[in-house]
Backbone as a chain_set.jsonl record, in Angstrom:
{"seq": "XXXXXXXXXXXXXXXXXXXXXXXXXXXXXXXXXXXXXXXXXXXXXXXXXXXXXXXXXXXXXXXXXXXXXXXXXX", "coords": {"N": [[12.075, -15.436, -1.735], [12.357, -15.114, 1.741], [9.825, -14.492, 4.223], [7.863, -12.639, 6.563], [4.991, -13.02, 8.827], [2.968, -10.166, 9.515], [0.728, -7.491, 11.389], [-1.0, -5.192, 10.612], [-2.877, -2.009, 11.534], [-5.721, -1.043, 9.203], [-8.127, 0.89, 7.619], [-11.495, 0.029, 7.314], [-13.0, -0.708, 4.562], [-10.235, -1.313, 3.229], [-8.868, -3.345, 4.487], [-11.309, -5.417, 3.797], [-11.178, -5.318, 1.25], [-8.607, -6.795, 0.875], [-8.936, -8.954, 2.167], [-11.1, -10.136, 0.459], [-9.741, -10.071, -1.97], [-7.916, -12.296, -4.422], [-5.376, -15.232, -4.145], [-3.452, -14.442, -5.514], [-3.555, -11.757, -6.003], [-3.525, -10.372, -3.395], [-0.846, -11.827, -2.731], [0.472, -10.054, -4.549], [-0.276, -7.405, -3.599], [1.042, -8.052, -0.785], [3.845, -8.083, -1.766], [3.937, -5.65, -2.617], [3.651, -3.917, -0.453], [5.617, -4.816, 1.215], [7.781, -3.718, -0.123], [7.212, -1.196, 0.125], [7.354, -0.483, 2.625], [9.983, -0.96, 3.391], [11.577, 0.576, 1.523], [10.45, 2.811, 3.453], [11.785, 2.44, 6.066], [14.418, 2.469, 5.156], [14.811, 5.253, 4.711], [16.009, 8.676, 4.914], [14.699, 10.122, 5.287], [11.479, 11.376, 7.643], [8.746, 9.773, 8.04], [6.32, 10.902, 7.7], [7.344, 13.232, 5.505], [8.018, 11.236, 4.009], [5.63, 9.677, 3.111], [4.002, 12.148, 2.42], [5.326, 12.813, 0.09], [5.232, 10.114, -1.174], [2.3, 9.925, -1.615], [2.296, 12.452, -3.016], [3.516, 12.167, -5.748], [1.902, 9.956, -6.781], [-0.442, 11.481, -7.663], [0.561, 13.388, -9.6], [1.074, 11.348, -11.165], [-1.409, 10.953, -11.078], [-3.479, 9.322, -10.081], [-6.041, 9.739, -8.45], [-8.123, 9.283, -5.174], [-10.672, 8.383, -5.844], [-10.031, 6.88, -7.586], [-8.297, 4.88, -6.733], [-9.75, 3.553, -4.922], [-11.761, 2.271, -6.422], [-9.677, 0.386, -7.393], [-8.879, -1.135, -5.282], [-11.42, -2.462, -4.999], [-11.419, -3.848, -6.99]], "CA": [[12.209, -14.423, -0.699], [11.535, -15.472, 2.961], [8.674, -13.648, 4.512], [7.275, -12.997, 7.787], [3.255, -12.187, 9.4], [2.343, -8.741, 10.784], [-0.556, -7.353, 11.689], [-1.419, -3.801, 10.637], [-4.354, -1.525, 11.084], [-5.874, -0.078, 7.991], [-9.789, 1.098, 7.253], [-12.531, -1.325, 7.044], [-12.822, -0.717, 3.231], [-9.209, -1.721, 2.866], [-9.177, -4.674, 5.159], [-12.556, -5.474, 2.87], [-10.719, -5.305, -0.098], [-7.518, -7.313, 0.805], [-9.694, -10.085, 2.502], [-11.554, -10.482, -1.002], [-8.744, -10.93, -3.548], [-7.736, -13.713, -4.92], [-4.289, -15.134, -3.844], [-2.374, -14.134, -6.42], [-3.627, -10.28, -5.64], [-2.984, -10.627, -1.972], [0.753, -11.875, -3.215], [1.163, -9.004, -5.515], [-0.258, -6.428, -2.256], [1.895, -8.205, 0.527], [4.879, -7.404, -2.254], [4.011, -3.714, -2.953], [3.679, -2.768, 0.889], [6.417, -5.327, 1.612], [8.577, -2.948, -0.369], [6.891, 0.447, 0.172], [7.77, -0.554, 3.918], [11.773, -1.283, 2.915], [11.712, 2.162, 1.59], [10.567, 4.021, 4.43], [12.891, 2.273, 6.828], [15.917, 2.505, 5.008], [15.071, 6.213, 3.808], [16.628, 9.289, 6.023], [13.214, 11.529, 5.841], [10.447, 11.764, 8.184], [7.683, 9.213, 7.947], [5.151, 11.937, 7.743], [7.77, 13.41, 4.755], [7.469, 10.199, 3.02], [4.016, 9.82, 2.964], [3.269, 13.426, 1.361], [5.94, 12.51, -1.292], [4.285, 9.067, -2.205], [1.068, 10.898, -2.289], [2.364, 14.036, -4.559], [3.827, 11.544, -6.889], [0.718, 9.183, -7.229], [-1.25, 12.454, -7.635], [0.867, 13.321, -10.481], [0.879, 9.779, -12.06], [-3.154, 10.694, -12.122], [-4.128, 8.465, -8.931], [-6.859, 9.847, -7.755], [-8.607, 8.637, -3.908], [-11.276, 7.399, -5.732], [-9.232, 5.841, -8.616], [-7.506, 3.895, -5.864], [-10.96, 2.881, -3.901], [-11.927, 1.542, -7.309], [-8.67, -0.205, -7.491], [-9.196, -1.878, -4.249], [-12.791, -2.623, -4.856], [-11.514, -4.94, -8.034]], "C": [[11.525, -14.929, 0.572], [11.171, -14.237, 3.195], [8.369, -13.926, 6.148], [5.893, -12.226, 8.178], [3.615, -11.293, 9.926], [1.359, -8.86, 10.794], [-0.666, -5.959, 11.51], [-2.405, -3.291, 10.555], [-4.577, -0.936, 9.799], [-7.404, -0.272, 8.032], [-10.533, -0.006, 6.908], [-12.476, -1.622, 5.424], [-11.046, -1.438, 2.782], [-8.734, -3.339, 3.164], [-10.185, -5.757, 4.017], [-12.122, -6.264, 1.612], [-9.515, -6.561, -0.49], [-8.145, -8.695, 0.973], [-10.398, -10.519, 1.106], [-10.51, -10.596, -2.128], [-8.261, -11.811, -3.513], [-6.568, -14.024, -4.183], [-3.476, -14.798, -4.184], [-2.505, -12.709, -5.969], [-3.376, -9.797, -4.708], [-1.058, -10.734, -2.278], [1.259, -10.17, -3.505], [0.723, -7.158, -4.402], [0.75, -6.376, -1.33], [3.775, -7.617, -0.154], [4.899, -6.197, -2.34], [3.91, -3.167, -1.417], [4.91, -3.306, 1.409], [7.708, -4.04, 0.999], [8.903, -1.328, -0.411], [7.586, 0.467, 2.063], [9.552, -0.539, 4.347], [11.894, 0.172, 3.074], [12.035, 3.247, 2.448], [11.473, 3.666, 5.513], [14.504, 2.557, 6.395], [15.864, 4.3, 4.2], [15.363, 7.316, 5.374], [15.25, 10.8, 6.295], [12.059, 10.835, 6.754], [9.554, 10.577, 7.809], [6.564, 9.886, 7.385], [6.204, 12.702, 6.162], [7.582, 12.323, 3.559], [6.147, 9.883, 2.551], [3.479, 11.176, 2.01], [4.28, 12.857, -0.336], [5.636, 11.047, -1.863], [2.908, 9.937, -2.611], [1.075, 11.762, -3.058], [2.328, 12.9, -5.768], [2.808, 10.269, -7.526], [-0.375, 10.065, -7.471], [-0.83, 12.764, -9.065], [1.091, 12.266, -11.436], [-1.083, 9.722, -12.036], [-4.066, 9.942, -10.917], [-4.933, 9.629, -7.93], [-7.356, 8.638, -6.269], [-9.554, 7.965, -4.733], [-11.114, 6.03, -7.043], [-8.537, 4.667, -7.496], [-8.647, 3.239, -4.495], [-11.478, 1.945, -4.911], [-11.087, 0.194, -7.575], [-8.432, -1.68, -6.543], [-9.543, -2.642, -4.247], [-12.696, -3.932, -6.466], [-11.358, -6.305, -8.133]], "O": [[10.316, -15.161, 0.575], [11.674, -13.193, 2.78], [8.541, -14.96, 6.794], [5.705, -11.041, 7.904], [4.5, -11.33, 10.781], [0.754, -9.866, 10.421], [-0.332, -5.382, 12.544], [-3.175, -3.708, 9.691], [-3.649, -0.323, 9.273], [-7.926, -1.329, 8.387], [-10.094, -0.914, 6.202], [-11.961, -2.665, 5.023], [-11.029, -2.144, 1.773], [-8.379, -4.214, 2.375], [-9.69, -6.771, 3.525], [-12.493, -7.335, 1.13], [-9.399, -7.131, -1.575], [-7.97, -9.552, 0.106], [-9.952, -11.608, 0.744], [-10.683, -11.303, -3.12], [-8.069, -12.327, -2.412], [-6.388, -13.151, -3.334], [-2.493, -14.692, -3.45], [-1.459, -12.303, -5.462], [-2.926, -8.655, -4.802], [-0.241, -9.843, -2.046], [2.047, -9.419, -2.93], [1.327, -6.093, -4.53], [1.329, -5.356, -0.959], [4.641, -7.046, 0.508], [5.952, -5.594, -2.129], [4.1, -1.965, -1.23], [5.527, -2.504, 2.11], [8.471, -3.554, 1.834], [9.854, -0.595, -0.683], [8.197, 1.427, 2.533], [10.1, -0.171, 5.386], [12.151, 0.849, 4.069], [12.936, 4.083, 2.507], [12.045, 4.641, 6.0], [15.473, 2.784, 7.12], [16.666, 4.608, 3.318], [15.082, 6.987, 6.527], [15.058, 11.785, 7.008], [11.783, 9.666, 6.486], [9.893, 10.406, 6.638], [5.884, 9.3, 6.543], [5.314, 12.676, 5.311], [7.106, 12.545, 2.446], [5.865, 9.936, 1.354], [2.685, 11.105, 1.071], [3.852, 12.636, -1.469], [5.825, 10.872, -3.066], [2.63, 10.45, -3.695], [0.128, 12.02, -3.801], [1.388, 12.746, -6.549], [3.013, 9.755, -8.625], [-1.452, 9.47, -7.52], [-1.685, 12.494, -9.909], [1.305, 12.575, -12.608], [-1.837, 8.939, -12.614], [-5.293, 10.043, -10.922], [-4.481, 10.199, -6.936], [-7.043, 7.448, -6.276], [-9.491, 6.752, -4.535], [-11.659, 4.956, -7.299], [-8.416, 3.506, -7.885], [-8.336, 2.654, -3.457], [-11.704, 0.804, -4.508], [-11.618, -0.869, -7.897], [-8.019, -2.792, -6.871], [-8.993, -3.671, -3.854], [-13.62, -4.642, -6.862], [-11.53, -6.87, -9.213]]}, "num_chains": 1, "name": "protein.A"}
């Protein structure tokens, strides 16, 4: 799959987190936003709609904020 650099803001803690994993974990990040990003472009709701409905549904899969600071933080 060709790929190309951005640059996005996100929280110090997150930044933190991405900067510290390994390469392989970095890989397996730049794929999961690479495709959470697909999503919201090619989907016909709201940005701000998308966002609550990833968040319900990682709420109901149990993902807690600080299950996913932990997650980060590994």
């Amino acid at each position: 799959m060709r790929t190309e650099e951005i640059t996005i803001r996100v929280d110090p803690e997150a930044a933190s987190a991405y900067r510290c994993a390994s390469d392989e974990e970095r890989r397996k990040l730049d794929l999961l936003l690479s495709l959470k990003l697909s999503d919201v472009t090619k989907s016909t709701g709201s940005l701000k709609e998308i966002m609550r409905e990833i968040s319900r549904k990682a709420q109901e899969r149990g993902l807690t904020p600080e299950i996913l600071e932990s997650l980060l933080h590994e």
